[in-house]
RODO-2510 file (C-alpha; in nm, 4 decimals, decimal comma):
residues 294
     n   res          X          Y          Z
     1     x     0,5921     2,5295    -4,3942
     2     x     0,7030     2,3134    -4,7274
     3     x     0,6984     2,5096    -5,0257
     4     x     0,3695     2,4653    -5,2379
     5     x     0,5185     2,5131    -5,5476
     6     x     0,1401     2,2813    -5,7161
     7     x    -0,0560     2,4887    -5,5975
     8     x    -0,2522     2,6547    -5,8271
     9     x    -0,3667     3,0171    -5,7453
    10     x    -0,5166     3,1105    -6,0822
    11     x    -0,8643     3,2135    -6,1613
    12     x    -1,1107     3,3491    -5,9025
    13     x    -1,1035     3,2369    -5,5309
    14     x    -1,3237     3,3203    -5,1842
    15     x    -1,1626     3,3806    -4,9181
    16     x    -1,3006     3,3801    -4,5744
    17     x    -1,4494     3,6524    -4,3794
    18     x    -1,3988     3,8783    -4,0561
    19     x    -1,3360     3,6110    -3,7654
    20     x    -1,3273     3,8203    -3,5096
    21     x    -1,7010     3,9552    -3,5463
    22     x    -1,8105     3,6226    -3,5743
    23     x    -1,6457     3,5452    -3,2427
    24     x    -1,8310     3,8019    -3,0824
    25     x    -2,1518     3,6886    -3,2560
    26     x    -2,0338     3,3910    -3,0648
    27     x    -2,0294     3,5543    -2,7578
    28     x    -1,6560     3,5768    -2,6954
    29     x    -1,4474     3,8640    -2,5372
    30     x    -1,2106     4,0027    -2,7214
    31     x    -1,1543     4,2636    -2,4707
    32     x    -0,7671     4,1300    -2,4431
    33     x    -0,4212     4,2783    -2,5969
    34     x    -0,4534     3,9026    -2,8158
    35     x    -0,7821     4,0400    -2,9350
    36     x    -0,9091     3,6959    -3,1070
    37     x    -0,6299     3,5286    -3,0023
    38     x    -0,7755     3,5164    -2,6999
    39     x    -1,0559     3,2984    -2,7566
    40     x    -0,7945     3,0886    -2,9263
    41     x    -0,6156     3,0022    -2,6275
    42     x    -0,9743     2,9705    -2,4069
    43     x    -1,2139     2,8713    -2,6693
    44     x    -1,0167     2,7139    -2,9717
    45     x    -1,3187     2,4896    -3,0474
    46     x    -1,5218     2,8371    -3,1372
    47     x    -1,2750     2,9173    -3,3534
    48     x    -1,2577     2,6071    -3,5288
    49     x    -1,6768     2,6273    -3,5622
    50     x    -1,6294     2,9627    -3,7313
    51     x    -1,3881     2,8532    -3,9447
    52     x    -1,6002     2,5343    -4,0509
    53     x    -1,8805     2,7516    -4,0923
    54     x    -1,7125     2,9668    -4,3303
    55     x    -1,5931     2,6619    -4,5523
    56     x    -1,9592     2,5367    -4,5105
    57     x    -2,0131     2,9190    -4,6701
    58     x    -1,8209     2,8545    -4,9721
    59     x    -1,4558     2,9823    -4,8313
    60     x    -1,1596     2,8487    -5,0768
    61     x    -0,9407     2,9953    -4,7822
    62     x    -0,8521     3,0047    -4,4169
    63     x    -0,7237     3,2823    -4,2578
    64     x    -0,5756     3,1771    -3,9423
    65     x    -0,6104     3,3055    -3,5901
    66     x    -0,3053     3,4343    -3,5182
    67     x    -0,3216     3,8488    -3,6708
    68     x    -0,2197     3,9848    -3,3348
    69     x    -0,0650     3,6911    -3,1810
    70     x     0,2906     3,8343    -3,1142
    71     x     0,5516     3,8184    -2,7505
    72     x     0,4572     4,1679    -2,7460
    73     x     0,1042     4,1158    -2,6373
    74     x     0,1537     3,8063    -2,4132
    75     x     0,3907     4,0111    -2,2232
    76     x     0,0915     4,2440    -2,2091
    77     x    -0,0587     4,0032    -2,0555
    78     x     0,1575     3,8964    -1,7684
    79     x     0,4315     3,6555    -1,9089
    80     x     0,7792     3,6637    -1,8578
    81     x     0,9655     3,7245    -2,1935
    82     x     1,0916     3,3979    -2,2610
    83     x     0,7985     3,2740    -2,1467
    84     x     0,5394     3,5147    -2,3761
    85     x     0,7751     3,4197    -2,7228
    86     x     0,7054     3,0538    -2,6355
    87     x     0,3741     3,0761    -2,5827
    88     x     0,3207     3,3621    -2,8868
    89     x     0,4856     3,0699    -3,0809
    90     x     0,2962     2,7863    -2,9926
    91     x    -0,0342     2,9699    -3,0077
    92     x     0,0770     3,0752    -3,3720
    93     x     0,1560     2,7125    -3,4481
    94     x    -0,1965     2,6231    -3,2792
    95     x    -0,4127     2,8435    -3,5066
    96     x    -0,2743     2,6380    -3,8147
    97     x    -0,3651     2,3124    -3,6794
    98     x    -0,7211     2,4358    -3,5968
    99     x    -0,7244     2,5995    -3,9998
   100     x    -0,6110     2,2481    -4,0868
   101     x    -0,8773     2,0426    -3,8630
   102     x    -1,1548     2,2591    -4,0268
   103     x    -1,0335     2,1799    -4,3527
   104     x    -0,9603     1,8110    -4,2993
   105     x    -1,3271     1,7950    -4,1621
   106     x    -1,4541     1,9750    -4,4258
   107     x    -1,2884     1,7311    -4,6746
   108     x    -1,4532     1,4409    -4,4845
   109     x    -1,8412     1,5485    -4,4890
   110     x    -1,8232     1,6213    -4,8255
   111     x    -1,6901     1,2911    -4,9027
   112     x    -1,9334     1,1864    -4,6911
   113     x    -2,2031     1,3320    -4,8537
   114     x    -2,0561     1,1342    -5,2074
   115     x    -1,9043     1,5101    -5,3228
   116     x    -1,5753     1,5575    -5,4263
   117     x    -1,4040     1,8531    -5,1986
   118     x    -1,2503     2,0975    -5,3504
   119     x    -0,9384     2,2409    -5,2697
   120     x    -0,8676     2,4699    -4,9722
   121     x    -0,5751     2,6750    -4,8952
   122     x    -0,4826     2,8353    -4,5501
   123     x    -0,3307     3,0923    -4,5506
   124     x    -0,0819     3,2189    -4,2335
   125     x    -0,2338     3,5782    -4,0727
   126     x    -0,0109     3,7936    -3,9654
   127     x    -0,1173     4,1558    -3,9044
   128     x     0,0828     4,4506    -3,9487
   129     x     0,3118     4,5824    -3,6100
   130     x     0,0376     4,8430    -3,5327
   131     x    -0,2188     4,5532    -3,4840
   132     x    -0,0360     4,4266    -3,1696
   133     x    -0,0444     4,8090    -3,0606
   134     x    -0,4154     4,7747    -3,0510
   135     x    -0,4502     5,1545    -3,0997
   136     x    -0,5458     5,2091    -3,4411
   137     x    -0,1677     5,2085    -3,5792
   138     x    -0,1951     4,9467    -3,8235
   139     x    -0,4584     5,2472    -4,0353
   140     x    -0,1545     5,5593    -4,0451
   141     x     0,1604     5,3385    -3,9915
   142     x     0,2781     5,6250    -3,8009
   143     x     0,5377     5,4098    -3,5648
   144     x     0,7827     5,4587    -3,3009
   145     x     0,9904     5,1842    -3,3874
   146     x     1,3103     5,1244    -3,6162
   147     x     1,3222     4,9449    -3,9584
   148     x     1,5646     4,6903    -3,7882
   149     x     1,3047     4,6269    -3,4649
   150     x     1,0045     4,6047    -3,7570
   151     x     1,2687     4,3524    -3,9786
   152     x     1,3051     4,1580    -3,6403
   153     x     0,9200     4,1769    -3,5495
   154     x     0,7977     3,9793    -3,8541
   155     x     1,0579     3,7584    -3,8562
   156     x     1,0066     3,6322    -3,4841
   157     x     0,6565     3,5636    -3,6201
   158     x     0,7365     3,3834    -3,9235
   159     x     0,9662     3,1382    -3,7992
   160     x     0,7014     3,0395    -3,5834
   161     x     0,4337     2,9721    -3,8680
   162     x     0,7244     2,8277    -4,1066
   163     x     0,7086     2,4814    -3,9846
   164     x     0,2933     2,4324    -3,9955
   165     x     0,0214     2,3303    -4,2530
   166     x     0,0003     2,6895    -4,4097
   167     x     0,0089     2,6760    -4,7879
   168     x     0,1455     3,0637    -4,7386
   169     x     0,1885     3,3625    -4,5377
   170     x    -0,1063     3,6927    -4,5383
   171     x     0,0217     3,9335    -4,4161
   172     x    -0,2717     4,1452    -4,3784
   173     x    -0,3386     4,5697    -4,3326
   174     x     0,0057     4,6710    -4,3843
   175     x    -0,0137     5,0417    -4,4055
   176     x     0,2763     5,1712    -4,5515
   177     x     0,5685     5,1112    -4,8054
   178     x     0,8080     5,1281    -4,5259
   179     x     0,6404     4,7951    -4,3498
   180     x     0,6153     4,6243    -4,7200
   181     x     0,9714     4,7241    -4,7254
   182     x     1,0043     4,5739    -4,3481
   183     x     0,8590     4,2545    -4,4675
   184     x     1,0148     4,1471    -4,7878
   185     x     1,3548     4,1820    -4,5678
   186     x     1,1853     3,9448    -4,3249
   187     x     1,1183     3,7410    -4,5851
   188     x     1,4538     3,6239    -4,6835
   189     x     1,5400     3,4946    -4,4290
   190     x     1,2945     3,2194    -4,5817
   191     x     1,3736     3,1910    -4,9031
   192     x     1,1081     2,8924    -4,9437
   193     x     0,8061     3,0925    -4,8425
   194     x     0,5528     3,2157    -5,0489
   195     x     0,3500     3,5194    -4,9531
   196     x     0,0846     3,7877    -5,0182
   197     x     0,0602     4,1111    -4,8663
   198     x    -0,2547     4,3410    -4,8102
   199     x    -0,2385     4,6779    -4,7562
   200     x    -0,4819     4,9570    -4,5836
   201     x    -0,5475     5,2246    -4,7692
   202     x    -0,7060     5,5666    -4,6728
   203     x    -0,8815     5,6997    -5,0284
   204     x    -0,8570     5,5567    -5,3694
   205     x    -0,5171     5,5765    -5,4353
   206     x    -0,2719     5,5682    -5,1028
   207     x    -0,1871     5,3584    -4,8323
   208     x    -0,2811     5,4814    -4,4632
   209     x     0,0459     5,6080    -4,4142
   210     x     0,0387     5,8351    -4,7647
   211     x     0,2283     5,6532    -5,0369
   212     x     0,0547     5,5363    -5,3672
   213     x    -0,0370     5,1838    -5,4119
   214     x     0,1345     5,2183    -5,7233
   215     x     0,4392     5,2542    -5,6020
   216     x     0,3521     4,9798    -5,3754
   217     x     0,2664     4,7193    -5,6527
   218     x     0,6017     4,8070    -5,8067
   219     x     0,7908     4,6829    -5,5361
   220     x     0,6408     4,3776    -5,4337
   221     x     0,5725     4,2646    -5,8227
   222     x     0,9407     4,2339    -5,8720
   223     x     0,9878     3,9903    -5,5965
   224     x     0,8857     3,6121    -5,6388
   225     x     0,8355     3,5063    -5,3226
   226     x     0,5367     3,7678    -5,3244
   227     x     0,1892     3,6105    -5,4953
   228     x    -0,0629     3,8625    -5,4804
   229     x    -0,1156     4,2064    -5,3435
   230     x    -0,4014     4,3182    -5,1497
   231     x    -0,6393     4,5845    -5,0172
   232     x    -0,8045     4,5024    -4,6685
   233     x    -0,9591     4,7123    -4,4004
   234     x    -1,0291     5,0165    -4,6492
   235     x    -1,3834     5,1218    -4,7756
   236     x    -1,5722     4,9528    -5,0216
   237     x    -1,6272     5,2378    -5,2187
   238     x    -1,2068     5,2740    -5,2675
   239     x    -1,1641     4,9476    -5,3687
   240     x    -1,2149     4,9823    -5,7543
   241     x    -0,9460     5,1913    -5,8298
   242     x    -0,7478     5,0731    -5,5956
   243     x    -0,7173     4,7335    -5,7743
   244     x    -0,7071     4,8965    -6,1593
   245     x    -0,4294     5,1317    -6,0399
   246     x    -0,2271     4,7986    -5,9022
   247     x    -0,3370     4,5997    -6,2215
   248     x    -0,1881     4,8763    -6,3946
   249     x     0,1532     4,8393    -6,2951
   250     x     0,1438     4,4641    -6,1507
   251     x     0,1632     4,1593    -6,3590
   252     x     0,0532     3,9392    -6,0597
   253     x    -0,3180     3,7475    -6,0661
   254     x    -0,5101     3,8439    -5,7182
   255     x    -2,3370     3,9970    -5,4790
   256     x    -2,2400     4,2931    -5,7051
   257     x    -1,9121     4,4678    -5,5637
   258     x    -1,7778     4,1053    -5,6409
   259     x    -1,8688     4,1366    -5,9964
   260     x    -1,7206     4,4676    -6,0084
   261     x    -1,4108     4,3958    -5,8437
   262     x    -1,3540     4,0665    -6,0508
   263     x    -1,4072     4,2647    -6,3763
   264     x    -1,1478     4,5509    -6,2588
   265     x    -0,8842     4,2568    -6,2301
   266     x    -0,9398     4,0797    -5,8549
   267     x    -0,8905     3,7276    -5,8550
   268     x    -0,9221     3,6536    -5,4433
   269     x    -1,2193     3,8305    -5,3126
   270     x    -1,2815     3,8034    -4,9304
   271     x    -1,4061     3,9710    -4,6357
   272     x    -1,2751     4,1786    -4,3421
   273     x    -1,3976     4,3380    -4,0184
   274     x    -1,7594     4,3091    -4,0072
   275     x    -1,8223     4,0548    -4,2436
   276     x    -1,9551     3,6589    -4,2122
   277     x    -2,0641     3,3554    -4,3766
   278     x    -2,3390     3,5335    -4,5651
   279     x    -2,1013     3,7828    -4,7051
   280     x    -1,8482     3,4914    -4,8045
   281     x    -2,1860     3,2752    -4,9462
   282     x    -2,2772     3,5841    -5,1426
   283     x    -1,9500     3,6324    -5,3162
   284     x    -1,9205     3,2113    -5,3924
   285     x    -2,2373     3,2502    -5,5334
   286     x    -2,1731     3,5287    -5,7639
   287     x    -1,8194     3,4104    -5,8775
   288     x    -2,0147     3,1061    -6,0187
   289     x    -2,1783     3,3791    -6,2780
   290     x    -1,7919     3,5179    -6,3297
   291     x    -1,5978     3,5179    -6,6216
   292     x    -1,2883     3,2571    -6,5473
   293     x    -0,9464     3,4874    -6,5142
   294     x    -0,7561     3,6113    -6,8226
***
């Protein structure tokens, strides 16, 4: 991954919606320790024609496929060791490329169509250590695993996605201060990559695992390589003072919950599990009645 240091984050941006349900709409199985990763190794065009149809929904970001890709589950799924961290790697390194076919196709019909594209970012997935679990984990943080073995975890996973189009790394339902922590030690081990982290958060003030956001914001506004800080996977109805009580204390820039969530200080504004194009079309169509950011 080469350092974006043009791009320009500012101001409000869509980002893309739950690709797993749209998989299933799809009619894939994600009945497999990869969960959507899966379909990514049998059925990568299906994930590039969700992808495309969530740029075609007015998406200024890609997620990629890879938020449970890990060794862990392809040695779930019958593969040697060596032979699962090659194959966790390349599939890692595959759902970039498809992110960045979508995008370069993208580009081309609207040039096609005499408009000018506009800019689109992908942006790396990689779920929290209880994701690959597949048991719920990644909403309490409640682990049975070291702070080396978590340090060593996201760092396998990284290296992978370094090298690829991604503009950065999401790293995405990270429920507790202790994975954050976890992370941003990762994370310099690559001291040209640029990242955001999104945490899950039980009520309107904590993580899953219990601490307050604030004291989450805290720590990852004082590092650099970290651009924005997120809430994913959490209820709607927390998600207002969730992002005033990070404004409060953070200096960084991140239909009608849109509005309300722009006003309160959101500058990316996505969806998660459950969501599709006509969520993502709803919010690009409201942020065109939004004030531009402060």
């Amino acid at each position: 991954m080469t350092p974006r240091i043009d791009l320009d984050l500012t101001g409000l941006r869509v980002l893309d919606g739950g690709l797993a349900t749209e998989l299933e709409r799809a009619g894939c199985d994600l009945a497999s320790p990869l969960w959507s990763g899966e379909v990514l190794r049998t059925h990568p065009d299906k994930v590039l024609a969700v992808h495309r149809s969530y740029l075609e929904a007015g998406a200024d970001c890609l997620l990629t496929a890879s938020y449970q890709l890990s060794a862990m589950g392809f040695r779930e799924i019958g593969l040697t060791a060596p032979a699962a961290e090659q194959a966790a790697r390349a599939a890692i390194q595959q759902s970039v490329a498809l992110a960045d076919q979508a995008r370069r196709e993208y580009a081309q019909a609207e040039i096609a169509a005499g408009r000018k594209p506009r800019p689109i970012w992908i942006a790396g997935s990689l779920g929290a250590y209880g994701a690959v679990l597949h048991n719920g984990a990644e909403f309490h943080g409640r682990y049975q695993i070291g702070h080396a073995e978590l340090v060593a975890f996201h760092a396998e996973r990284i290296d992978a996605i370094r090298e690829t189009g991604a503009d950065f790394l999401a790293f995405e339902t990270i429920p507790s201060l202790a994975e954050a922590e976890a992370i941003l030690e990762s994370l310099t081990r690559f001291p040209d990559l640029a990242a955001y982290i999104s945490f899950s958060c039980r009520d309107d003030a904590h993580t899953g695992h219990g601490e307050p956001i604030e004291q989450c914001a805290r720590l990852l506004d004082a590092r650099t390589e970290i651009i924005a800080i997120g809430i994913n996977c959490t209820a709607p109805r927390h998600i207002l003072p969730l992002i005033q009580k990070i404004r409060a204390v953070s200096r960084k820039r991140f239909g009608d919950l849109a509005r309300e969530w722009r006003n309160a200080g959101a500058d990316w504004i996505g969806g998660c599990c459950r969501t599709g194009p006509q969520h993502i079309r709803a919010i690009a169509q409201a942020a065109i009645l939004l004030p531009q950011s402060r």
